[in-house]
N, C-alpha and C positions, 0 to 999 in steps of 0.2 A: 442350429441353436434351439436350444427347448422353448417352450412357450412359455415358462416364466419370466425366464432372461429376457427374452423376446421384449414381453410385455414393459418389465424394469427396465427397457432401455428404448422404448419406444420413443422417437420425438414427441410427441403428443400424448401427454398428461391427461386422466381421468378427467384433471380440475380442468383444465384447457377446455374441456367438451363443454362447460357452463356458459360459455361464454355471449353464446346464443339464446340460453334457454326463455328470454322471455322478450319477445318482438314488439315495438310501438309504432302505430298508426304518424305518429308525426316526428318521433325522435327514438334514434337505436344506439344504446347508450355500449355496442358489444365492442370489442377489442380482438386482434385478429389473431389467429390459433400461431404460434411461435414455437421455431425451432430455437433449439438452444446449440445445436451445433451439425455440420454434414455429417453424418453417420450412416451407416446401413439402412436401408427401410426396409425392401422384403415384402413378400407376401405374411401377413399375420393368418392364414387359411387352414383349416382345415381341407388337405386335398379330396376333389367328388371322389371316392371309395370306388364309382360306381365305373365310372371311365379310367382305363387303367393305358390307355395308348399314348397321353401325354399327361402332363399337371396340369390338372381343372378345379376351379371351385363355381358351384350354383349359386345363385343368390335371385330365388325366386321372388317374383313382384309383391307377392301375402305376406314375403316374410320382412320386409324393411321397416324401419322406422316408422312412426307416424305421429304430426303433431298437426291438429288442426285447432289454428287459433282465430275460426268464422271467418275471419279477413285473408286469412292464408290460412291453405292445406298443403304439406309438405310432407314428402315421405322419401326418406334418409333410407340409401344403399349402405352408408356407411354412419361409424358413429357420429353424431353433431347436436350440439346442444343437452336438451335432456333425456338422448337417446345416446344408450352408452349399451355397446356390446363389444366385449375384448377380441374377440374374432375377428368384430368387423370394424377395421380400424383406419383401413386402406387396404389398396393394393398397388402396390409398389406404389411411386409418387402421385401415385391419384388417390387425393388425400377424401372429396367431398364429391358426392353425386347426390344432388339434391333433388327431386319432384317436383316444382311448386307451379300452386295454382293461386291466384291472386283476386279476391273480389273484382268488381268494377270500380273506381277511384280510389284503390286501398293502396298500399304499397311500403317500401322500408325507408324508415326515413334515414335524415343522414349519422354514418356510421363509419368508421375507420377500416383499413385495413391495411399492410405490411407483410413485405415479403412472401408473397404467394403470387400464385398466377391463376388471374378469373376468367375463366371461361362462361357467357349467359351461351344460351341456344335455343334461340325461341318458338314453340312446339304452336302455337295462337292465340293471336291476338295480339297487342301495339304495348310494350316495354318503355317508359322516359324515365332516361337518366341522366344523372346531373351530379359532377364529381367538382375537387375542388380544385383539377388543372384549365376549369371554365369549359369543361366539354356539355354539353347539351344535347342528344341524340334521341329518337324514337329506333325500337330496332322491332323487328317483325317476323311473323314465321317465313324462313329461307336467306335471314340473316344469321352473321356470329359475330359476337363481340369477345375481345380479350381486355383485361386490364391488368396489366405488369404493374400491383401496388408497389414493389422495391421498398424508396425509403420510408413509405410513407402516403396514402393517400385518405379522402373522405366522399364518401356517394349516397347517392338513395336510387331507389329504383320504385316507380311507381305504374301503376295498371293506365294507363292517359286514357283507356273507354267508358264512361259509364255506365254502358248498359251491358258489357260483357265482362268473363273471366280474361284473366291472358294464364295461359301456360307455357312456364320456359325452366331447361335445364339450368341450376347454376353447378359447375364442374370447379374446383380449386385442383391444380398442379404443384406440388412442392418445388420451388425454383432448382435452377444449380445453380444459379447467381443470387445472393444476398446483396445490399443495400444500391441496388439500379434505380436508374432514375424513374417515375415513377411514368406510365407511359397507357393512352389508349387507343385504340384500332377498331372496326367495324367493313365488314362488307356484305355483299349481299352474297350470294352462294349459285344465285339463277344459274350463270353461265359457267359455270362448273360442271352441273348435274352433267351426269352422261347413262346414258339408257339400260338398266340391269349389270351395271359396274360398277364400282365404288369409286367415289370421287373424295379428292383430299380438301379439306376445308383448313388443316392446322398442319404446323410445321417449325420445326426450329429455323428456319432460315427464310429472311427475309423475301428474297427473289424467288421462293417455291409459290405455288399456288393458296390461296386462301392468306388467313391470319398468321400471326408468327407468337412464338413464346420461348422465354429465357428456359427451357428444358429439350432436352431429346425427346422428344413424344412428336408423334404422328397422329391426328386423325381424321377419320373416311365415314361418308356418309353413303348409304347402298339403298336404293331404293328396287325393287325387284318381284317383278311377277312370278304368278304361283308356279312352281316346277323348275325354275332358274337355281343353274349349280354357278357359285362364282368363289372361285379362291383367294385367298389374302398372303402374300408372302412380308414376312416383318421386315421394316428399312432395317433395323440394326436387330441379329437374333436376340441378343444379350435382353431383351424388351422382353415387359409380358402383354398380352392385348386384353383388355376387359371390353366384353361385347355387351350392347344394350339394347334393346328390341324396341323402337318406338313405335312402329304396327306392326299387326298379323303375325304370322311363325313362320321360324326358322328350324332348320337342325346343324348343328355343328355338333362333329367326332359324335355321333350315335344320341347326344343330345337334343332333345326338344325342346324349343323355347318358345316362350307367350309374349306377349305382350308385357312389356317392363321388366322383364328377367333379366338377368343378369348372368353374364357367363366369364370366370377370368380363366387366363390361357397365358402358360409358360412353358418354355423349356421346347420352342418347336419354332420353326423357320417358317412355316407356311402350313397353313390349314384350308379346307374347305367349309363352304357354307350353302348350303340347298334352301330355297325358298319355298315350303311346304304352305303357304297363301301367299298371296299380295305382299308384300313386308317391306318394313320402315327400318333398318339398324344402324346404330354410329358405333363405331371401333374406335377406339382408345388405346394405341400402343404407347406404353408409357416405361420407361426403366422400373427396375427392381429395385434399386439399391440407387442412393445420389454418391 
């Protein structure tokens, strides 16, 4: 598909991206980014030029988004709010990879959200949230939370330390299920970790390990000392995996990557990943297309 058409038929509208652009300390008046129907999604990428052994795109940590609004610093993988680049729009159903760092007692207040699927991931520091199916929760670094909004839900998320930052990914999934009931989860992740392996935190089905979410996506959290080769083979090929470095470097397919980089990966069953330091990364397999 050329990248105009691409663009014209994108579920998510230029306008759509405003819908964030401006955060409140006590009230978040935003509404939630809406599909108008299952369609195609797709990579909207530019393929890396430079890697030609599979489909790769880069998305270097300098080059994201960025809004710091003193209370919150966030910096945008992909478009959101009043960061808007056609390029970077998703890839495949992983619609949002958000940065964010939170003052000490600051946080979002309550705000809507509908048919998506949320993913926090908490990097440190103490996360309280409070939605309107009466859930109340603190989540912490080595926790994950999901929330299936379906028909309809409303939350905040607040920093509960005063005297520290918190930092936690928030990840949004384009569902494959529209109007579910509206639904929240949490666990910790301790007994999971397994030693220079990837361990699965997310999963469509219930009864797998970790959290669960109304889409096909899979993801692995690898923690791995320096010189560690460990491979990844995709549960379903049809998937692309978008990789995310949260410490040290990595190299995958002749690529180098830093700290916050970003690397998406299609059109491949199983790839390798060498640990060139100490290093932190979550994988993100997620479909191409709903």
């Amino acid at each position: 598909m050329k990248r105009k058409e691409f663009i014209k038929k994108s579920l998510l509208s230029a306008a759509a991206l405003s819908i964030f652009s401006s955060y409140g300390r006590e009230k978040d008046k935003g509404s939630e980014l809406k599909n108008t129907k299952n369609s195609s999604v797709g990579f909207n990428h530019l393929p890396n030029k430079e890697i030609i052994t599979m489909n790769t795109i880069l998305h270097k940590a300098d080059s994201r988004g960025q809004a710091n609004h003193g209370w919150l610093n966030s910096y945008h993988s992909f478009s959101f709010a009043n960061y808007h680049n056609p390029e970077r729009m998703n890839f495949g159903v992983l619609r949002v990879l958000n940065d964010d760092r939170v003052a000490p007692g600051m946080g979002f207040g309550t705000h809507p959200h509908e048919n998506m699927e949320i993913i926090s991931i908490p990097l440190s520091g103490d996360l309280e949230h409070k939605d309107s199916m009466n859930n109340r929760a603190v989540i912490r670094e080595g926790d994950i939370q999901v929330l299936s909004a379906g028909t309809g839900i409303r939350h905040s998320e607040y920093n509960k330390n005063k005297d520290q930052e918190v930092q936690f990914l928030q990840i949004w999934l384009l569902p494959n299920k529209r109007g579910v009931k509206p639904r929240y989860d949490q666990l910790s992740t301790a007994d999971l970790k397994k030693e220079n392996q990837f361990y699965q935190v997310l999963s469509p089905n219930p009864e797998d390990e970790g959290v669960w979410v109304h889409q096909n996506a899979w993801f692995h959290i690898g923690e791995f000392s320096e010189g560690i080769e460990q491979s990844y083979t995709l549960k379903d090929p049809t998937n692309g995996v978008y990789l995310f470095v949260l410490e040290g470097d990595v190299q995958v397919a002749g690529q180098d990557l830093n700290k916050r980089d970003g690397f998406g990966i299609w059109n491949v069953k199983q790839f390798a990943l060498t640990a060139t330091s100490n290093s932190k990364v979550l994988l993100m397999e997620v479909p191409m297309s709903l």
